[in-house]
Structure formats: structure tokens, C-alpha cells
C-alpha positions in Angstrom: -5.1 -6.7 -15.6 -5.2 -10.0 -13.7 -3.7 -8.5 -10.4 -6.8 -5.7 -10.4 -8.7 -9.0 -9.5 -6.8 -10.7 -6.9 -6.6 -7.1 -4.6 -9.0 -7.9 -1.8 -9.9 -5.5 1.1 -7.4 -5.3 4.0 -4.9 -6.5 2.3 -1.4 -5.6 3.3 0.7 -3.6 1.2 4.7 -3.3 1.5 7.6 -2.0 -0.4 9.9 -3.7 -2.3 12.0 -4.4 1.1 9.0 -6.0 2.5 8.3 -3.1 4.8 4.3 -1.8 5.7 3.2 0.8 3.7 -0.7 0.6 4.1 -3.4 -1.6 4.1 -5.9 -1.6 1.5 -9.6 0.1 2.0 -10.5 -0.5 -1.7 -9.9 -1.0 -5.3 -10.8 2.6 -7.5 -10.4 2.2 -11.3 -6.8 1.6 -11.8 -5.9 2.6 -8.0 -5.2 1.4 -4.6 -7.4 3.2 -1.9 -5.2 2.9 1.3 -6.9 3.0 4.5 -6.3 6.1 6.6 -5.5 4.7 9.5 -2.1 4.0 8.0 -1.1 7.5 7.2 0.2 9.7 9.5 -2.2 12.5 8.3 -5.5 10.9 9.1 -6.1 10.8 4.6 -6.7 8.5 2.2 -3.8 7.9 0.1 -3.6 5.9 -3.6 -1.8 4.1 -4.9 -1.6 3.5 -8.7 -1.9 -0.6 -10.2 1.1 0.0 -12.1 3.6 0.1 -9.0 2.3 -3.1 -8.2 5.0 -6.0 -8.4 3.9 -9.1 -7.0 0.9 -10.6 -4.5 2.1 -13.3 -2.6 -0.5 -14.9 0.2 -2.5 -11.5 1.4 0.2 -9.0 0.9 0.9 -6.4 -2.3 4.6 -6.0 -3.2 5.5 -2.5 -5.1 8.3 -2.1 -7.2 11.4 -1.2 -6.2 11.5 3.1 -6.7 7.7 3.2 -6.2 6.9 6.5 -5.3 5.5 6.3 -2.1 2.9 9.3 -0.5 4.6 10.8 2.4 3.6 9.7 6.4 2.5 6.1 4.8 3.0 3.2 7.0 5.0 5.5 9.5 1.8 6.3 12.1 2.7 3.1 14.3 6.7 2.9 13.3 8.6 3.3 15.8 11.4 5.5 15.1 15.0 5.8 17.3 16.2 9.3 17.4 
């Protein structure tokens, strides 16, 4: 798994419109470890390698339907009501 490799720490990760889901803390086995500072809920969140798509430059692409964990990417959104 080439793209295992090529996952570096504090990397950005978005979805497949391009939009911030997390950043990453580390590589686990065959998962992303998001930094907590991303999520909402102050956790770690993972990701798995297989939702990956693409890396282009310092950003991770998922694939388009990735499930996604819940608060990710939305602590420093702003949001219009």
C-alpha cells in the first residue's frame, strides 16, 4: 500500500469536494489518526486507508461517500443559521 507511505503528520485531509475534514496526528496500522483539535468533541477520530482516494501536494482526498465521524472538520466552520 503505496499511499500508507506517503501519509506524513499534519497533513490535511478533505473530502471528495475538497472540503477540511481533519488534519492528521498519525498513521495506526491501516488507519488515519486525526488530530483532536479538528473534532468538535475534543477525540481522536480514524479514519480507515481504504477511503483514501488521492494525495495531491500535502493534502488526503477521500472518496466520494466516505463515511465521515460526526463533528469532524466543523469545530472552526462557520455555519449561517
Amino acid at each position: 500500500m503505496f499511499e500508507k507511505l506517503r501519509i506524513k503528520e499534519h497533513m490535511e485531509v478533505a473530502n471528495s469536494e475538497g472540503l477540511h475534514v481533519g488534519t492528521v496526528d498519525e498513521v495506526k496500522d491501516d488507519a488515519i489518526k486525526l488530530t483532536k483539535s479538528d473534532s468538535s468533541d475534543d477525540m481522536h477520530h480514524f479514519l480507515s486507508l481504504d477511503v483514501v482516494d488521492k494525495i495531491d501536494d500535502n493534502r488526503i482526498y477521500l472518496k466520494e461517500g466516505a463515511r465521515i465521524p460526526e463533528g469532524l472538520g466543523n469545530k472552526a466552520a462557520v455555519v449561517d443559521a
